[in-house]
N, C-alpha and C positions, 0 to 999 in steps of 0.2 A: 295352717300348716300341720301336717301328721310326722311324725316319726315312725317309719314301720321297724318292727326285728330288735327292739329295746333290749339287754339282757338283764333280765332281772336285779342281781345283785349290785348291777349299773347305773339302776335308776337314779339313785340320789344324784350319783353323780355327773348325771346325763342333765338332769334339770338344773344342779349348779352349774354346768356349762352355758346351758340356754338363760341362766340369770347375768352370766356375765358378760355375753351376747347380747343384753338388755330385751331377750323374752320369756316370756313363762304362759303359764298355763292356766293362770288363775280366772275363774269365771268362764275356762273354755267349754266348762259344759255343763248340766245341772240347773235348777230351777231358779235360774237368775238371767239378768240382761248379759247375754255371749257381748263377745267382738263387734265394736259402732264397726262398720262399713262404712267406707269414703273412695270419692276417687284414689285412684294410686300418686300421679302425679302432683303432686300440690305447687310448684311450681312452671304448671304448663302453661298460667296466667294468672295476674291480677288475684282475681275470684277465689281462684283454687289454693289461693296462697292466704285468703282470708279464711276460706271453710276450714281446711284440716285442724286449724287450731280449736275448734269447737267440735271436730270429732273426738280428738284427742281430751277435752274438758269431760265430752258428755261421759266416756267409757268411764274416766277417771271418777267422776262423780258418784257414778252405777255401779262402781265394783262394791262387793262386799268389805266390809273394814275390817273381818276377825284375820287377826294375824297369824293364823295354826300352820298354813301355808306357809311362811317363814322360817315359822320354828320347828317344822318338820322337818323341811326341804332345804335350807338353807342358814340353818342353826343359829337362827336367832332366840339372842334372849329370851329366857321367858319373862313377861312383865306383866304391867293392866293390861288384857286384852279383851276383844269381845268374842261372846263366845257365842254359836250359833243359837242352841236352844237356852242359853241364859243359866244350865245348871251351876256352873261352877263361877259366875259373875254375875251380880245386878245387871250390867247390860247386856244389852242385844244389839243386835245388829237395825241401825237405823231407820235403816228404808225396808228392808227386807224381814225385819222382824223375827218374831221364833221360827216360824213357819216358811219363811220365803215365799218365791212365787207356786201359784200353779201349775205352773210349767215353762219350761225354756220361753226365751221374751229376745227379741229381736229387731237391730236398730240400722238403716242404713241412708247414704246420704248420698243423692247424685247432683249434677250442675249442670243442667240445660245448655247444650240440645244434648251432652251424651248421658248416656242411662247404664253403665258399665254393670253399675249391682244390680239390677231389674229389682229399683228401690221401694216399689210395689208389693214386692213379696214378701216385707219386712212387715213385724208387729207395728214398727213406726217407720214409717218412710218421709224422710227429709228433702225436700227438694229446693233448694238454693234460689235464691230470686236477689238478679242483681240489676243492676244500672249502670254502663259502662261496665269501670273498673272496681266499681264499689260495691258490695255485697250490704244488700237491705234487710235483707231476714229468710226466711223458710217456709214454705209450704209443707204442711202438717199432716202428713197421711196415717190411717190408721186402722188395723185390722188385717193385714196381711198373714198368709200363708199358707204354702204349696202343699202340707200332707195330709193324706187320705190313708183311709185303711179300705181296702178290698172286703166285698160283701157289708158294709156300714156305709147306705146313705143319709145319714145325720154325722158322717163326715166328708170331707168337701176342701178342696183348693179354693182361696178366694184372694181376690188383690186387694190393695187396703183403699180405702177409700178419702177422698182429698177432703180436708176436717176444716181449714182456715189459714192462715197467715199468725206467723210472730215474728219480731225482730229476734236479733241475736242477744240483744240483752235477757230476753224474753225463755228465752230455749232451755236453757239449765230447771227451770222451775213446768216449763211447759211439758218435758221428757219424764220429769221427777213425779211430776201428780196423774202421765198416763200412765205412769208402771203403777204406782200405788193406786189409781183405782183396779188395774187387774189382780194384785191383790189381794185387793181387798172383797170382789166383786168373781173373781175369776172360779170356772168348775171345779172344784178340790176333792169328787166324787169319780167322776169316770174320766183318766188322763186323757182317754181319745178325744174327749170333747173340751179341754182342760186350755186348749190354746188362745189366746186372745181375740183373735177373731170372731169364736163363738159367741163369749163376754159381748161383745158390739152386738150381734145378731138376734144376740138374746133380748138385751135393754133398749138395741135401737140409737142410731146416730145421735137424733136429737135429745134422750136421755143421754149422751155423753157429751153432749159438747154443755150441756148446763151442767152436769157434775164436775168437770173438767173448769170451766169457769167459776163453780165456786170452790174452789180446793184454788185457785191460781188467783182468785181476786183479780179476772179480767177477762174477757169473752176475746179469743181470735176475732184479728179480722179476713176478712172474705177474702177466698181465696186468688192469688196472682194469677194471671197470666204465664204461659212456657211453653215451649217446645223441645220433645225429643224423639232423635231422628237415629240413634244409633244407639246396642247397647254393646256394642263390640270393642275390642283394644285396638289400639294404633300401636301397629307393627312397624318395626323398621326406625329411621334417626328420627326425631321431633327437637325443637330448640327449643330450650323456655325459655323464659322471660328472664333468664338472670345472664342469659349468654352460652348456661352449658348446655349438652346435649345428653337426649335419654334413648335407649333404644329398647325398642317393645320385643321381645323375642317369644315367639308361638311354643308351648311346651305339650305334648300332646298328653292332655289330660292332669296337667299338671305334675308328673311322674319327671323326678329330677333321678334319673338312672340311665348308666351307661350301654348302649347295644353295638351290635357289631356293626353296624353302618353308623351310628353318631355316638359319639360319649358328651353329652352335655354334661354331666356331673363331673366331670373332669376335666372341660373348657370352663365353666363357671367356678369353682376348686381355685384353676391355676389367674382365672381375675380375679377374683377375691383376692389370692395372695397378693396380687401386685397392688393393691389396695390403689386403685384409682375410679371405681363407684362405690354406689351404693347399690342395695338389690333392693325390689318391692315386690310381691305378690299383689297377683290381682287376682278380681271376683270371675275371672274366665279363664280361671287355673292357667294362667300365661306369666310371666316375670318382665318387670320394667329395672333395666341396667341403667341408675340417673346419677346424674351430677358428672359427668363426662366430660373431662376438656376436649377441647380440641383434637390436640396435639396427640391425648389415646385411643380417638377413636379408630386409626390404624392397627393400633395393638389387639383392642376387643374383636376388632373383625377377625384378623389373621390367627387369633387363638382358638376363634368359633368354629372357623373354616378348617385349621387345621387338624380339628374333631369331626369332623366332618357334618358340620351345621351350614347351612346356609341364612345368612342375615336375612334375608330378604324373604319375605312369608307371601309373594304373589308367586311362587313355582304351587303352590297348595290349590287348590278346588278351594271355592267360595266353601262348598258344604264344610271342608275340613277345616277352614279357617274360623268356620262359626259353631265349631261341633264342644259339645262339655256331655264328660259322663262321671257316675259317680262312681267310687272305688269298689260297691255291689261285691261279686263272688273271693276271697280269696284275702280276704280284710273285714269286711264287713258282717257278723253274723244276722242280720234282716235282709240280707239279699234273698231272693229269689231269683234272680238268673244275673245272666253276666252284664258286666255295663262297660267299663273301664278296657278289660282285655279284649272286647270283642267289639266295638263299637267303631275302633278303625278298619276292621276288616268287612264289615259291611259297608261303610264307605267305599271302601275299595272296588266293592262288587257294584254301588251307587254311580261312581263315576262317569264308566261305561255308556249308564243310562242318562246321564245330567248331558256327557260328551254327544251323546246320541240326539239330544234336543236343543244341541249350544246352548249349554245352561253351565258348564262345568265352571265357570269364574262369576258366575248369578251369586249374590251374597245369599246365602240361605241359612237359616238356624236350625240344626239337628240337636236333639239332644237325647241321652240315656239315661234310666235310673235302672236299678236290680231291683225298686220295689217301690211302693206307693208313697214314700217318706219323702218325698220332692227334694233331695238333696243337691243332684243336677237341673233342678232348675227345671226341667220335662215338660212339666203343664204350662212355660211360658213359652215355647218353643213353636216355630212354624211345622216343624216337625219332631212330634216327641213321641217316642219310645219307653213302658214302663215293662217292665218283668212281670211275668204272672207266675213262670215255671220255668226250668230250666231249655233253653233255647226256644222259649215263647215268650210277645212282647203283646200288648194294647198298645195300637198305631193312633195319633192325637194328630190333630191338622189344624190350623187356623191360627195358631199363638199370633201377636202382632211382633213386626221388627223393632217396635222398638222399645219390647217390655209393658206395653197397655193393656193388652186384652189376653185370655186364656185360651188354652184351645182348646178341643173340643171332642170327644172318641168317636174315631170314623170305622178302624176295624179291631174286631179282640182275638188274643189267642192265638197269633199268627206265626208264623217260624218263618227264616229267613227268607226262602222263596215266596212265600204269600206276601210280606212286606213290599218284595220288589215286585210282585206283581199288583198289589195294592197302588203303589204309589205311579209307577210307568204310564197306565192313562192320565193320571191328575199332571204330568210331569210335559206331556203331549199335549194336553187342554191348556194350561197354563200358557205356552208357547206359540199357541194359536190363535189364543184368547185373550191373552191377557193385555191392560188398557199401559198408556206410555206412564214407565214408574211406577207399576200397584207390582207391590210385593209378593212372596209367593203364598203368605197367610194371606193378607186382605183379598186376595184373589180365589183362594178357596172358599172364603166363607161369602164372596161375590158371586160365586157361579153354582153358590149349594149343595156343596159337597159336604158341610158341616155349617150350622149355624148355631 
C-alpha cells in the first residue's frame, strides 16, 4: 500500500495512525526481505487457512530486530536495542548483520491451481502442496526477478527456478539459510547485478542446493507435483469455508480515489464505518471485502452501487479485468513514460479491436510499466508494455496465463498507433488460428510470433 500527498510535519503522525491500524512500514523497502506475499483469502479453504499462518511466521521471522523504528515513530523507550552497524551496541542485527543484504530480497506464496502473486517472480517462491484438506509442505523456488535495466544485457528478468520440497516444519529454517546464503554470497559491487538471481546464475543450482543443505542440516526433497491455471482475482461473492462471504472488487490499478462517475473511496469510507468486514489487498492491485455475514451483504452492495460502482466485474473487457500497471509518471521518479494514467485509455482504444474479433470477454493479460524495474509485473504478461520515453513503449508477447513462462520482445519504440497496429494482425491470427482452450501467449509463441 502507498500513501500518496503525506504533509510533512504529519508524518510522525501519519505513521502513528497506521500503528494503530496495526500497519507500518517496517522492512517496506531497503536491503532486507520486504513483504511475504500469500493468497489474500485465507479462509477460502481448508489449505489457505493452514498457509497464511506461515506467511505471517516467515515475514515475522525476516524482519530486522533494531528497534530505532519505535523509538522514532512511535516513542518508544529507549532501552537494549540492536543497532544496525553495531556502533553504539555489541549487537547487531541477527540474520542481517552489519551489512544487510545486497539488495531488496523477496518472498511469495501461492496454493495450486491459483497463482494470484506470479510466485515465480519472487527471490523465493513458495508454492503449497496439499492433500485433500491438509497442507504437506512447499515447493521451493528460487531466483526470481522481473528487473532489467535498458542498454545492460548482463541484466535480465528471470523466473525462479523450482529447488525441492519441505515440510512446514522445515520452512522457518529453509527461508532463513536462503536469505543468509545471499548474503553472504550475493554482488555487493555493482547494485544492478546485486539481485539474487544473479547469486544462482553465477554459482549455479546445484552449488546451491548443497550449500543450502549444509547450512539446514538436510537436503530438500524432490520436487511435488501442481497445477496452476489462474493468476487472476475472483471478483464478485465467494463463500468460505466458515460460512461468511468475501467479495473481490476490481479497483483500476489499485488507486482508491474518488471520480466523477464512481467514488469508491468514499463507498469503502462509509463500509469501513459500519464496520461489518474486513479489507485485504491483493497482488492485482484489486481489494477483497471478507468476513461478511450474510444479512450485509445487501448493505455492501447498495453503498457500492450507490457510488456509483457496479459489483459485478463481468460489464469489463477480459483485457481490463486482467490489466495491472505500475504508478510510472507522476509518483514514481524512474519512470520513463506513463503506466498507471494512461494504460486505461489504450484499453479503451483495444476494445474496439478485441470487440472487432469477439475477443472482448477472451481473459487476456495486459500489463504496463514506465520502466524496465518490473514493478507491474510486464515481463509475465501475455501482453506487456515497458516505457522507453515519453508516449513510447517495447510491445512483449508470449507471457503464460498462468505466471510460467516470460515473454518475449516482439516490437520496440512504439507509440500508441504502432502498438495497435502491431497487435491487430496477431489479434485476427489468433482467432483464426487458434486450437480449443490455447491462450493468447501459448498461441503466440505457437505460431512464431515470438519464441
Amino acid at each position: 500500500m502507498q500513501f500518496h500527498g503525506i504533509i510533512k510535519f504529519e508524518l510522525k503522525q501519519t505513521i502513528q495512525a497506521m500503528d494503530k491500524a496495526l500497519m507500518d512500514s517496517i522492512a517496506g523497502c531497503g536491503d532486507v526481505n520486504r513483504n511475504v506475499m500469500c493468497a489474500p483469502d485465507p479462509s477460502l479453504s481448508a489449505v489457505h487457512a493452514q498457509v497464511y499462518p506461515w506467511a505471517m511466521k516467515i515475514s515475522e521471522h525476516l524482519l530486522p530486530q533494531s528497534r530505532a523504528y519505535h523509538e522514532i515513530w512511535l516513542d518508544e523507550p529507549e532501552g537494549k536495542t540492536l543497532v544496525a552497524g553495531g556502533e553504539q551496541n555489541d549487537e547487531i542485527e541477527p540474520l542481517y548483520g552489519k551489512h544487510y543484504l545486497p539488495r531488496k530480497f523477496k518472498i511469495g506464496i501461492s496454493i495450486p491451481p491459483h497463482n494470484e502473486g506470479d510466485v515465480h517472480s519472487n527471490d523465493i517462491g513458495l508454492i503449497a502442496i496439499a492433500e485433500g484438506d491438509t497442507l504437506l509442505g512447499f515447493n521451493v523456488a528460487v531466483g526470481g526477478g522481473l528487473g532489467m535495466t535498458f542498454g545492460r544485457e548482463d541484466t535480465y528478468a528471470r523466473l525462479a527456478d523450482n529447488l525441492g520440497f519441505c515440510t512446514p516444519e522445515q520452512l522457518l529454517d529453509v527461508t532463513h539459510h536462503i536469505v543468509a546464503i545471499q548474503r553472504d554470497f550475493g554482488n555487493r559491487e555493482d547494485r544492478k547485478l546485486s539481485r539474487f538471481k544473479y547469486t544462482i546464475d553465477k554459482y549455479g543450482l546445484d552449488w546451491f542446493r548443497e550449500e543450502l543443505a549444509a547450512r539446514c542440516g538436510f537436503e530438500l526433497a524432490p520436487v511435488r507435483p501442481y497445477t496452476f491455471t489462474t493468476t487472476g482475482d475472483r471478483f464478485g461473492w465467494n463463500e468460505a469455508i466458515d460460512g461468511q462471504w468475501h467479495l473481490g472488487l476490481r479497483l483500476e490499478y489499485g488507486r482508491v480515489v474518488d471520480t466523477s462517475a464512481q467514488q469508491i473511496k468514499t463507498a469503502l469510507a462509509k463500509i469501513a464505518a459500519e464496520g461489518v468486514c474486513g479489507f485485504r489487498l491483493t497482488a492485482n492491485q484489486n481489494v477483497l471485502l471478507t468476513d461478511v455475514s450474510t444479512e450485509y451483504k445487501s448493505l455492501i452492495e447498495g453503498l457500492l452501487e450507490e457510488h456509483g460502482y457496479a459489483v459485478d466485474a463481468s460489464h469489463l473487457s477480459g483485457l481490463r479485468r486482467n490489466s495491472i500497471a505500475c504508478v510510472a509518471m507522476g509518483t514514481c521518479p524512474q519512470a520513463m513514460a506513463e503506466a498507471e494514467r494512461y494504460l486505461p485509455t489504450l484499453i479503451s482504444r483495444m476494445e474496439p479491436l478485441m470487440d472487432k474479433y469477439g475477443l472482448l470477454q477472451d481473459e487476456i493479460k495486459i500489463r504496463m510499466t514506465g520502466c524496465p524495474n518490473g514493478c507491474g509485473r510486464s515481463v509475465m504478461a501475455e501482453i506487456g508494455l515497458i516505457g522507453k520515453s515519453p508516449g513510447r513503449y517495447n510491445l512483449y508477447l508470449g507471457g503464460a496465463f498462468n505466471g510460467e513462462r516470460l515473454n518475449v520482445l516482439y516490437r520496440e519504440n512504439l507509440d500508441e498507433a504502432g502498438i495497435l497496429d502491431a497487435l491487430e494482425p496477431v489479434f485476427a491470427d489468433y482467432v483464426a488460428q487458434r486450437e480449443q482452450g490455447e491462450s493468447f501467449g501459448d498461441f503466440v509463441i505457437r505460431a512464431g510470433y515470438v519464441s
